[in-house]
C-alpha positions as CSV (number, residue, x, y, z in Angstrom):
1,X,78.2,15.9,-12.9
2,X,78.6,18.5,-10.5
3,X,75.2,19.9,-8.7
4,X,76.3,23.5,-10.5
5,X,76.3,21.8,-14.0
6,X,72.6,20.3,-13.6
7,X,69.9,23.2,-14.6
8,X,66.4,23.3,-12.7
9,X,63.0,23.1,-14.1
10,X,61.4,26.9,-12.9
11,X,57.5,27.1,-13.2
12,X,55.5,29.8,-12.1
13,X,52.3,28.5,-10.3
14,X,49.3,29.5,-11.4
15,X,45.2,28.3,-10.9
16,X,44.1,29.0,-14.3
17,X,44.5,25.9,-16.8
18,X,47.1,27.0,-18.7
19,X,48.7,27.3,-14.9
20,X,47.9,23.9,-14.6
21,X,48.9,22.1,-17.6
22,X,52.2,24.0,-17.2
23,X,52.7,22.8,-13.5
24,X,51.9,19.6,-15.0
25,X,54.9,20.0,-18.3
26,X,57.2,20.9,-15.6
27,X,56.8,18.7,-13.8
28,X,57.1,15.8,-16.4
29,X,60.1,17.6,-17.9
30,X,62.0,16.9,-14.2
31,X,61.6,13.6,-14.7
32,X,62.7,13.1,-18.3
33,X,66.0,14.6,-17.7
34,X,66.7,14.4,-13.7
35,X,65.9,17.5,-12.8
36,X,64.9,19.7,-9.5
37,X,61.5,21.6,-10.2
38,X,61.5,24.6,-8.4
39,X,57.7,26.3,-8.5
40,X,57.3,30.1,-7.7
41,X,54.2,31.3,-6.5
42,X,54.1,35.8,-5.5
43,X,51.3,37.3,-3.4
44,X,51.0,41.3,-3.2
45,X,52.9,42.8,-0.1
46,X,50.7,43.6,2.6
47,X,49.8,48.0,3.2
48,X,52.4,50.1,4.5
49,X,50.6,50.6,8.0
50,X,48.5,54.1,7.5
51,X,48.8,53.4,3.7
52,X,45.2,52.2,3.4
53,X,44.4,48.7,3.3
54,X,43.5,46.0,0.5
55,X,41.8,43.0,0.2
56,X,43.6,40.3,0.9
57,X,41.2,37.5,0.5
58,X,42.2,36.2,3.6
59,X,39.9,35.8,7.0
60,X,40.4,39.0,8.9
61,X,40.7,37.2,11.8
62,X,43.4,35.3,10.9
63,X,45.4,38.2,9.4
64,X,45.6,40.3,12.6
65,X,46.5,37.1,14.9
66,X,49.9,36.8,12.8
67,X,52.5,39.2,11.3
68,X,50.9,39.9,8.1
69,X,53.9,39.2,5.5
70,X,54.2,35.7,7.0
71,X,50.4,35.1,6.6
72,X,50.2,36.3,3.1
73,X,53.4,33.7,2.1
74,X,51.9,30.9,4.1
75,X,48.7,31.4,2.3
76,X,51.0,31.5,-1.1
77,X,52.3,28.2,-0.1
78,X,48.7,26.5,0.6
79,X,47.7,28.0,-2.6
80,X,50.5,26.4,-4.4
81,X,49.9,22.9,-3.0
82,X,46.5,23.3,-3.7
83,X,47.6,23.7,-7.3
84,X,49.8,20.4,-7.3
85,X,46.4,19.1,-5.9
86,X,44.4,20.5,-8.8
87,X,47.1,19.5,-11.7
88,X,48.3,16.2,-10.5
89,X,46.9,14.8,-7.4
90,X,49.7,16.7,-5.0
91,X,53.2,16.9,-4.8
92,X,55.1,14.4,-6.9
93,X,57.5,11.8,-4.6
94,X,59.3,11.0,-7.5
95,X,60.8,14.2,-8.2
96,X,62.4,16.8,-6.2
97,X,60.1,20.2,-5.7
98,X,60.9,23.3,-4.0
99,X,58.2,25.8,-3.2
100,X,59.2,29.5,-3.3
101,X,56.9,32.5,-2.8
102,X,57.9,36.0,-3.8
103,X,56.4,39.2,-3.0
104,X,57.5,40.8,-6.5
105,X,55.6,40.8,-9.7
106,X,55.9,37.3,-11.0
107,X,57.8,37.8,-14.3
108,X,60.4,39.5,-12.1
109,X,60.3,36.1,-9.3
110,X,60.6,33.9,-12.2
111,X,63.5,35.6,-13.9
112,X,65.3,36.0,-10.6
113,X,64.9,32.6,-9.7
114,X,65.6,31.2,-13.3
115,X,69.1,32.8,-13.0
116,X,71.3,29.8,-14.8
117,X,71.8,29.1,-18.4
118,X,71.4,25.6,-17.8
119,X,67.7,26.0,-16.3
120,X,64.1,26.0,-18.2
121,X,61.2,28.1,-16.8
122,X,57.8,26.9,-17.9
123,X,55.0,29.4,-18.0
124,X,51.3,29.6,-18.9
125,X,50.4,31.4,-22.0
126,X,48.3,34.6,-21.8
127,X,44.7,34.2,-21.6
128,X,42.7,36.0,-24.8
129,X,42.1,39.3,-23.7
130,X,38.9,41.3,-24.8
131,X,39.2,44.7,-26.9
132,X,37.9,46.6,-24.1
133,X,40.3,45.5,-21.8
134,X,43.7,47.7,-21.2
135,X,46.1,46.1,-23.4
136,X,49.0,44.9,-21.2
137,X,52.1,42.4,-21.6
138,X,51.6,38.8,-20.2
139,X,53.7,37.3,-17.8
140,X,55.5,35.0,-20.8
141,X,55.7,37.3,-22.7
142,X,57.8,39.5,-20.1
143,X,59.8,36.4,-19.1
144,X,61.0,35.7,-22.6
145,X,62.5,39.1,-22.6
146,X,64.0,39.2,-19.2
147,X,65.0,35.4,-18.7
148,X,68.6,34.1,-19.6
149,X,67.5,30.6,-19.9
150,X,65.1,29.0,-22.1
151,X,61.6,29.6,-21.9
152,X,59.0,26.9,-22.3
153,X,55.6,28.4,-23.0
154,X,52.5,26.1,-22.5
155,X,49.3,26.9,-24.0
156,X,45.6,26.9,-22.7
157,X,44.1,23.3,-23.3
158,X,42.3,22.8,-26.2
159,X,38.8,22.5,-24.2
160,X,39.8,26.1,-22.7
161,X,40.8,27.4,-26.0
162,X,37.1,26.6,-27.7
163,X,35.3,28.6,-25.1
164,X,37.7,31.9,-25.7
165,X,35.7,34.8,-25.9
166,X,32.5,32.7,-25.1
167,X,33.3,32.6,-21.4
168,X,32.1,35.3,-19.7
169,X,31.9,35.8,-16.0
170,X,28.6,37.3,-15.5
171,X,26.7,34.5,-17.6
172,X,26.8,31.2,-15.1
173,X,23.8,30.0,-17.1
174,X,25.0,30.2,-20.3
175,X,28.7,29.1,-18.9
176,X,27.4,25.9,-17.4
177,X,25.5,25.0,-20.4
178,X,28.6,25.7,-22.7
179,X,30.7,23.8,-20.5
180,X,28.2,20.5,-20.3
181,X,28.4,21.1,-24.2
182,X,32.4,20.6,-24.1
183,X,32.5,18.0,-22.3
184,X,29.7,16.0,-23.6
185,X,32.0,16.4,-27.2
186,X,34.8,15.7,-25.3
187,X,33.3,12.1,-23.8
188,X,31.0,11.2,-27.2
């Protein structure tokens, strides 16, 4: 079979655990059928220069010893490793991975990259949103629209599910206890 013929396995990369346990479907999906993974990671363009500036999240020291476009996508790229880290221990050997990072939204990296009929893109579903949040599409559900290749959507682990609206920011206390609850059911 000719290289053209063989589709690629696209995943956004994400933190969250739906992020995660999607990396981690890709990834096993590869393997099943012989497949490159190819997991897209964006970052937000730096300021146009008098344009204001943002927070990056990066050391400041760091961003103004290096051309700042390059030291956003070389963050992108520890941040996606660090995700292979989180989801399955690192990198998989057994299967071939390519890294991209975008400066685009990520529904529009993921549908650009995702660009044969013979590929799958794997994505994390969309976290509950609360009422009085602006209601806005998710990333899958833009994907499924735009993409011309199937779209694999993974769910939130159960465990991640359960908590739902329960899991507020601003409530550590109460968050650590309900997560010691979890995964004392989880273990019993």
């Amino acid at each position: 079979m000719r290289e053209r013929d063989i589709g690629r396995v696209v995943v956004g990369v994400d933190d969250s655990l739906a992020g995660l346990r999607a990396l981690r479907e890709a990834v096993e999906m590869a393997r099943l059928r012989g497949m490159e993974v190819r997991a897209v990671r964006t970052y937000r363009p730096p300021p146009e220069p008098g344009g204001g500036g943002w927070n990056t999240g990066m050391d400041p020291q760091s961003f103004a010893a290096e051309d700042p476009r390059s030291a956003l996508r070389r963050n992108a790229l520890v941040a996606a490793r660090h995700a292979f880290e989180q989801a399955m221990g690192g990198v998989p050997r057994d299967v071939v991975v390519s890294i991209e990072t975008e400066s685009i939204p990520l529904h529009q990296a993921l549908a650009a990259v995702a660009c044969r009929d013979r590929d799958v893109l794997v994505v994390a579903a969309a976290q509950r949103r609360h009422a009085w949040w602006p209601p806005r599409r998710s990333v899958a559900r833009r994907c499924t629209t735009r993409a011309v290749c199937p779209v694999l959507i993974v769910p939130a682990p159960r465990g991640a599910r359960e908590l739902g609206s329960h899991w507020h920011p601003w409530h550590r206390r109460q968050r650590r206890r309900e997560l010691d609850a979890l995964l004392d059911k989880l273990t019993a």
